[in-house]
mmCIF file of the C-alpha atoms, coordinates in Angstrom:
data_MODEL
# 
_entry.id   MODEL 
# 
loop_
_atom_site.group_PDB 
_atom_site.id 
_atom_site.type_symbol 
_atom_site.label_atom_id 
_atom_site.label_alt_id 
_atom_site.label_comp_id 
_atom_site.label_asym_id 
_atom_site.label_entity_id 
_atom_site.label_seq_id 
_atom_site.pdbx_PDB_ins_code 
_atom_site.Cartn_x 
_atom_site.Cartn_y 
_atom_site.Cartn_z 
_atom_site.occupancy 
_atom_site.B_iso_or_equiv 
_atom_site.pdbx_formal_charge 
_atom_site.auth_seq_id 
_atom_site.auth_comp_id 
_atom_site.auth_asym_id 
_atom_site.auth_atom_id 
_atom_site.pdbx_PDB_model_num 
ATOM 1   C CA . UNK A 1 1   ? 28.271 70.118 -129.345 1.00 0.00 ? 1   UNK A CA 1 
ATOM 2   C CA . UNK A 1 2   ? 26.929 73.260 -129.131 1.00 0.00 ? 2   UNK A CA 1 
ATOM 3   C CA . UNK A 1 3   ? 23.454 74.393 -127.320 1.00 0.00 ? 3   UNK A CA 1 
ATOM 4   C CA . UNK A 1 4   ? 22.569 72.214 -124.751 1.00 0.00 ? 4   UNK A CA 1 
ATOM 5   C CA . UNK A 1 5   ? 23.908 71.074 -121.462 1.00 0.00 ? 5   UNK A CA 1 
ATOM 6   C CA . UNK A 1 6   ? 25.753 67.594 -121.303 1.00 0.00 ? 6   UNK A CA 1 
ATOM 7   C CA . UNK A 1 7   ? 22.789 65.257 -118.661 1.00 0.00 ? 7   UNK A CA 1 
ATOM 8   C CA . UNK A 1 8   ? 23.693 62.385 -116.835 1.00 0.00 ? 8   UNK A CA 1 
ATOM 9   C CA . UNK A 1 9   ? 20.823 60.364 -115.540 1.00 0.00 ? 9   UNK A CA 1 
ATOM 10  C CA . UNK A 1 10  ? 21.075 57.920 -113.906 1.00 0.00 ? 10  UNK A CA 1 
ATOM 11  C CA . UNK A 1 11  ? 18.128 54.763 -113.510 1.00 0.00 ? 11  UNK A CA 1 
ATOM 12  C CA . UNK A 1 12  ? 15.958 54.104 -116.408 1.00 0.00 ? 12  UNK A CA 1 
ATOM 13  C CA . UNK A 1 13  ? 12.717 53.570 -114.997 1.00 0.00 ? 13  UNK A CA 1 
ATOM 14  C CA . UNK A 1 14  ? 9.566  56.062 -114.976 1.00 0.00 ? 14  UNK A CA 1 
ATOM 15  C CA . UNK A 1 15  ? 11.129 59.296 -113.487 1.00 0.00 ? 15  UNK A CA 1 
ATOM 16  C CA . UNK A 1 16  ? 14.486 58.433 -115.451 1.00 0.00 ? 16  UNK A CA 1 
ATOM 17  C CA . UNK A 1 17  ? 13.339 57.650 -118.951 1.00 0.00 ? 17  UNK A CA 1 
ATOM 18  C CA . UNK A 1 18  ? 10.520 60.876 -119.451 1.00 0.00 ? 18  UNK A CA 1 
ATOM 19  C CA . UNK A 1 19  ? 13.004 63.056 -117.672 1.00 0.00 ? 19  UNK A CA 1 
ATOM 20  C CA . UNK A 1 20  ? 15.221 62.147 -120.058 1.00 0.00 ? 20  UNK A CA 1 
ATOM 21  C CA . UNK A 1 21  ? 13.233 62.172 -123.098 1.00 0.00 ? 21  UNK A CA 1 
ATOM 22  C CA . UNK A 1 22  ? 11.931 65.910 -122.216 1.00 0.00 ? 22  UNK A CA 1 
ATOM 23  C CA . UNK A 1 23  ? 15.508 67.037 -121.276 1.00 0.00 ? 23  UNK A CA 1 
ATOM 24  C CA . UNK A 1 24  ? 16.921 65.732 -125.025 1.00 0.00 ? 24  UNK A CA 1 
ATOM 25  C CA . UNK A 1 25  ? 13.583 67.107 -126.451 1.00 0.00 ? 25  UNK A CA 1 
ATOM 26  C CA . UNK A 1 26  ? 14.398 70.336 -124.985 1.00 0.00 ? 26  UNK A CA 1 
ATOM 27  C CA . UNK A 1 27  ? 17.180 70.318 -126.665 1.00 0.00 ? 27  UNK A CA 1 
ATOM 28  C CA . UNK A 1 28  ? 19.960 68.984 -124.228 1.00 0.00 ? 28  UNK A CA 1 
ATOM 29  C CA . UNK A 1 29  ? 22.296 66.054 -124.676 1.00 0.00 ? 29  UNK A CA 1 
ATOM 30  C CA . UNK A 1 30  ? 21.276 63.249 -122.651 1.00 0.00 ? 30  UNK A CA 1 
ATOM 31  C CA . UNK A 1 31  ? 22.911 59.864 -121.460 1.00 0.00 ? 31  UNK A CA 1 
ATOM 32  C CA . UNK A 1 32  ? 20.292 57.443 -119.696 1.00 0.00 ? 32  UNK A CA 1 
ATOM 33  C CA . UNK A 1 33  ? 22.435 55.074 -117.805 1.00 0.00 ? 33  UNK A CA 1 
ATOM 34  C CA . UNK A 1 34  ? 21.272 52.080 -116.137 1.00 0.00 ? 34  UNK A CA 1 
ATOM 35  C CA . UNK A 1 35  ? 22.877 48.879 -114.804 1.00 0.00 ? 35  UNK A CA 1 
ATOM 36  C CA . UNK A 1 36  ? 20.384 46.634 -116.119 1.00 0.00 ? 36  UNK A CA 1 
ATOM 37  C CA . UNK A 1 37  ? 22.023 45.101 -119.516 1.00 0.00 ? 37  UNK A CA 1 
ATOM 38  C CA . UNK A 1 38  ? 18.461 44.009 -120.937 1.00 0.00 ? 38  UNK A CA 1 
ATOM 39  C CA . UNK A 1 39  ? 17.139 47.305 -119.886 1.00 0.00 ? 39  UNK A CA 1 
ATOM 40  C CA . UNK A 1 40  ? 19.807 49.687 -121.883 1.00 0.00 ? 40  UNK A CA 1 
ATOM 41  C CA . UNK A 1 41  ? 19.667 47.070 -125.057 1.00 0.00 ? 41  UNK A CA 1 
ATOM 42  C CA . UNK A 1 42  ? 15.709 46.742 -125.270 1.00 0.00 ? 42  UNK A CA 1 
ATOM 43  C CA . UNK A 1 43  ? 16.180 50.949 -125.307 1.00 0.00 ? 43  UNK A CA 1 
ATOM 44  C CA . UNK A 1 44  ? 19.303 51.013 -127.829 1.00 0.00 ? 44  UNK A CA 1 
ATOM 45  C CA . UNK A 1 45  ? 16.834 49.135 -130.434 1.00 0.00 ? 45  UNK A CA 1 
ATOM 46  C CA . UNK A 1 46  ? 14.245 51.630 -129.940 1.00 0.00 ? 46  UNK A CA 1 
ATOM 47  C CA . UNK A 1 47  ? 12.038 49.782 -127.077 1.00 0.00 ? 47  UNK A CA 1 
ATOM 48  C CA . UNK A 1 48  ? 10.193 52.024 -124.973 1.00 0.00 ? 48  UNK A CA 1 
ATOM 49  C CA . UNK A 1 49  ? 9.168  49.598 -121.733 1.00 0.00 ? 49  UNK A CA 1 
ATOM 50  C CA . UNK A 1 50  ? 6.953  51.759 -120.201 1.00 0.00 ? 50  UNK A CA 1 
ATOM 51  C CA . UNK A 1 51  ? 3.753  53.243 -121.179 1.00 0.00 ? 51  UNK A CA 1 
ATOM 52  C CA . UNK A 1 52  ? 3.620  57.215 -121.880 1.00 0.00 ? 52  UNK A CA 1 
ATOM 53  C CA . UNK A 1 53  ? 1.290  58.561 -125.297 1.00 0.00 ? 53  UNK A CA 1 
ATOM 54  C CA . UNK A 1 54  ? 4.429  60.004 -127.385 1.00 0.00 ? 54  UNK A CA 1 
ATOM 55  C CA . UNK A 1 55  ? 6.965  59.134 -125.367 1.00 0.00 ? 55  UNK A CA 1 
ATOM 56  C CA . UNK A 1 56  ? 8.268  56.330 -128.293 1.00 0.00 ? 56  UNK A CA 1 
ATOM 57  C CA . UNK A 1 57  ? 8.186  58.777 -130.766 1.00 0.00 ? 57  UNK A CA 1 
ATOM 58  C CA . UNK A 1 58  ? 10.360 61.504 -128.853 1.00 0.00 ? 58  UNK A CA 1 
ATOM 59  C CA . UNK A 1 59  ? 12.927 59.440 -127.807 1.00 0.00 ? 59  UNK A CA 1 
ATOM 60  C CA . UNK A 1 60  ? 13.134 57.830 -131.761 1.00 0.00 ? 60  UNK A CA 1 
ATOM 61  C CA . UNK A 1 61  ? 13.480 61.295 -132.853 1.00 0.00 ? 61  UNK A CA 1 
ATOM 62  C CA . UNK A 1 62  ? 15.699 62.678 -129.827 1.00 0.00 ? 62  UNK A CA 1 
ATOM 63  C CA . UNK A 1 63  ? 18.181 59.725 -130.993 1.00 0.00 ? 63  UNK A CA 1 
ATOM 64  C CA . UNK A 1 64  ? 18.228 59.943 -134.585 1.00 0.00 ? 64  UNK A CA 1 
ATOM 65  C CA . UNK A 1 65  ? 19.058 63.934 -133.531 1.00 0.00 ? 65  UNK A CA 1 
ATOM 66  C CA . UNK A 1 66  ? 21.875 62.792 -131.120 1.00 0.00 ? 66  UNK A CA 1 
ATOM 67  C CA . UNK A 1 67  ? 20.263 64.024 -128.349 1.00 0.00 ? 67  UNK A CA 1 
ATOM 68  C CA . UNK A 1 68  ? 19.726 60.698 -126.510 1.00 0.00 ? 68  UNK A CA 1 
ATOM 69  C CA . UNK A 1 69  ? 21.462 57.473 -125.687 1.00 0.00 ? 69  UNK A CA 1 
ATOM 70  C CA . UNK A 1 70  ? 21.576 54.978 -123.659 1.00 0.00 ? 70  UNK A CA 1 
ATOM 71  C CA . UNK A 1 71  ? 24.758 53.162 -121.586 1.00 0.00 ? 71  UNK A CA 1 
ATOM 72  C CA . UNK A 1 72  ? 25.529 51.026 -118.999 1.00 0.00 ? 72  UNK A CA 1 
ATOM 73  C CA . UNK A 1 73  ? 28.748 53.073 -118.322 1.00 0.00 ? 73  UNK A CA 1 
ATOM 74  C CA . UNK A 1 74  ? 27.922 54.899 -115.352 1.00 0.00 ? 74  UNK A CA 1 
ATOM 75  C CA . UNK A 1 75  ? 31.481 56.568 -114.629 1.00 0.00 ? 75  UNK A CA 1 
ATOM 76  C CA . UNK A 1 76  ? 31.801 57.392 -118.017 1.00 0.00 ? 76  UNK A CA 1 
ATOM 77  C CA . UNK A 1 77  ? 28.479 58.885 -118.463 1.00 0.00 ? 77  UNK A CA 1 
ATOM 78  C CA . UNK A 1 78  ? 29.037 60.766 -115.055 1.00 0.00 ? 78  UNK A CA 1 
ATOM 79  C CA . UNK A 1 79  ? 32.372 62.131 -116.046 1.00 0.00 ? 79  UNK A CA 1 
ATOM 80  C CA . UNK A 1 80  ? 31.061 63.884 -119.586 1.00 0.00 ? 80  UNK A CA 1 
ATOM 81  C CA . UNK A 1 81  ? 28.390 65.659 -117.843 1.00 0.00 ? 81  UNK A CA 1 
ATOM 82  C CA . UNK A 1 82  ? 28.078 68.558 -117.151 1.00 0.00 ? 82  UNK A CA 1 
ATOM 83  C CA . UNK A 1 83  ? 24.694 67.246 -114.673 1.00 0.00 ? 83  UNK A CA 1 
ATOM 84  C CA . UNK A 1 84  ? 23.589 64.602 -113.219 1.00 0.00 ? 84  UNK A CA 1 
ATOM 85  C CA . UNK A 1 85  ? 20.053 63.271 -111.889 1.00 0.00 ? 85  UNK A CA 1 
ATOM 86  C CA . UNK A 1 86  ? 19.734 60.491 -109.818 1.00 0.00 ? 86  UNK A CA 1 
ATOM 87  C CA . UNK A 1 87  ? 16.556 59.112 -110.668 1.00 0.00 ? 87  UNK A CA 1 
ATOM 88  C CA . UNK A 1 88  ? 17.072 55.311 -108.955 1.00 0.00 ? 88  UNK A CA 1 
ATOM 89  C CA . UNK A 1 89  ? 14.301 53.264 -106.533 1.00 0.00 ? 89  UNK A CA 1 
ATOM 90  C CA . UNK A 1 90  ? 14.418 54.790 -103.225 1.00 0.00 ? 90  UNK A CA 1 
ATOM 91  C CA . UNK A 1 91  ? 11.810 53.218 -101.116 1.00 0.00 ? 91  UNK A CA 1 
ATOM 92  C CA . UNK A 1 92  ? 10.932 54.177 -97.552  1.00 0.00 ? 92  UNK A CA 1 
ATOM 93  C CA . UNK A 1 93  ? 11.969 51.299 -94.614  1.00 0.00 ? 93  UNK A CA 1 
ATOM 94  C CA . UNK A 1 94  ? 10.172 51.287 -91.059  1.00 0.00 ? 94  UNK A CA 1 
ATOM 95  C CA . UNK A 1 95  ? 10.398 54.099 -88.527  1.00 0.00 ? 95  UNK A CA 1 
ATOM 96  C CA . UNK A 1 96  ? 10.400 56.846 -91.901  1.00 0.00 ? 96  UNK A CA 1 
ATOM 97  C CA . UNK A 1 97  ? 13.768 55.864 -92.679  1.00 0.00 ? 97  UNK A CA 1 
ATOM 98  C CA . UNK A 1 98  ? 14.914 56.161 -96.151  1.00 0.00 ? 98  UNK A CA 1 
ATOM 99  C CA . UNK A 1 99  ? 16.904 52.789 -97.722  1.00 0.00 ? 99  UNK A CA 1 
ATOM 100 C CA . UNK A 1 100 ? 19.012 53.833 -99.934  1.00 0.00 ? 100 UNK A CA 1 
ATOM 101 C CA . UNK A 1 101 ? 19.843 50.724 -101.761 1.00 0.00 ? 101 UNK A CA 1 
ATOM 102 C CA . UNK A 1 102 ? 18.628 51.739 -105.120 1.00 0.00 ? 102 UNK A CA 1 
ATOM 103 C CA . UNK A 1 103 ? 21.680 54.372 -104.736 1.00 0.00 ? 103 UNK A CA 1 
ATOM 104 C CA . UNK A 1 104 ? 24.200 52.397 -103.322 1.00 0.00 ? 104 UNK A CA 1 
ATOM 105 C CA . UNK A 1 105 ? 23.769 49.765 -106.488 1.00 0.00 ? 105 UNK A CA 1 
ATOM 106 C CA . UNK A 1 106 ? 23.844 52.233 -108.922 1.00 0.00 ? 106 UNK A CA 1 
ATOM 107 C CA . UNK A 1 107 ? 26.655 53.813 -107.669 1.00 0.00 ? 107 UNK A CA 1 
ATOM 108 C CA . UNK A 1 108 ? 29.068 50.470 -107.372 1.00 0.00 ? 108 UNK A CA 1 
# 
């Protein structure tokens, strides 16, 4: 490998996917790991499940490149890189507490 940094991210929604996309784009290596099994194969053949003009054709190119890939490996994924996003559901519970449960399942 030589150029780019090694990125972790972790959750494969929205934020996780286009971050990733622009990261690999940009010309870093990029692991998009998710827990979701349907999620990380409907990606590994090339499905983009969210809607964003050119977004399909980065990430096609961005993996054919070997700039991009998708696992479900999270401790693996997390241990080659050399950063990591957390990019997981975070949604905000009564009295402006933050619930961190998106974290805590992505994390065990």
């Amino acid at each position: 490998m030589s150029g780019g940094l090694r990125i972790a991210i972790v959750g494969t929604g929205y934020v996780g996917l286009v971050s990733g996309v622009c990261l690999a784009e940009m010309g870093h290596f990029v692991t998009c790991v998710d827990q979701d099994a349907a999620r990380i194969a409907l990606l590994g053949d090339g499905i983009i499940p969210i809607h964003e003009p050119g977004l399909g054709l980065l990430a096609a190119k961005n993996r054919v490149a070997g700039r991009l890939q998708f696992s479900k490996d999270l401790a693996g994924s997390v241990a080659n890189a050399d950063v990591v996003f957390i990019a997981v559901g975070d949604s905000i519970a009564s009295w402006r507490r933050t619930c961190r449960s998106g974290l805590r399942l992505s994390c065990c």
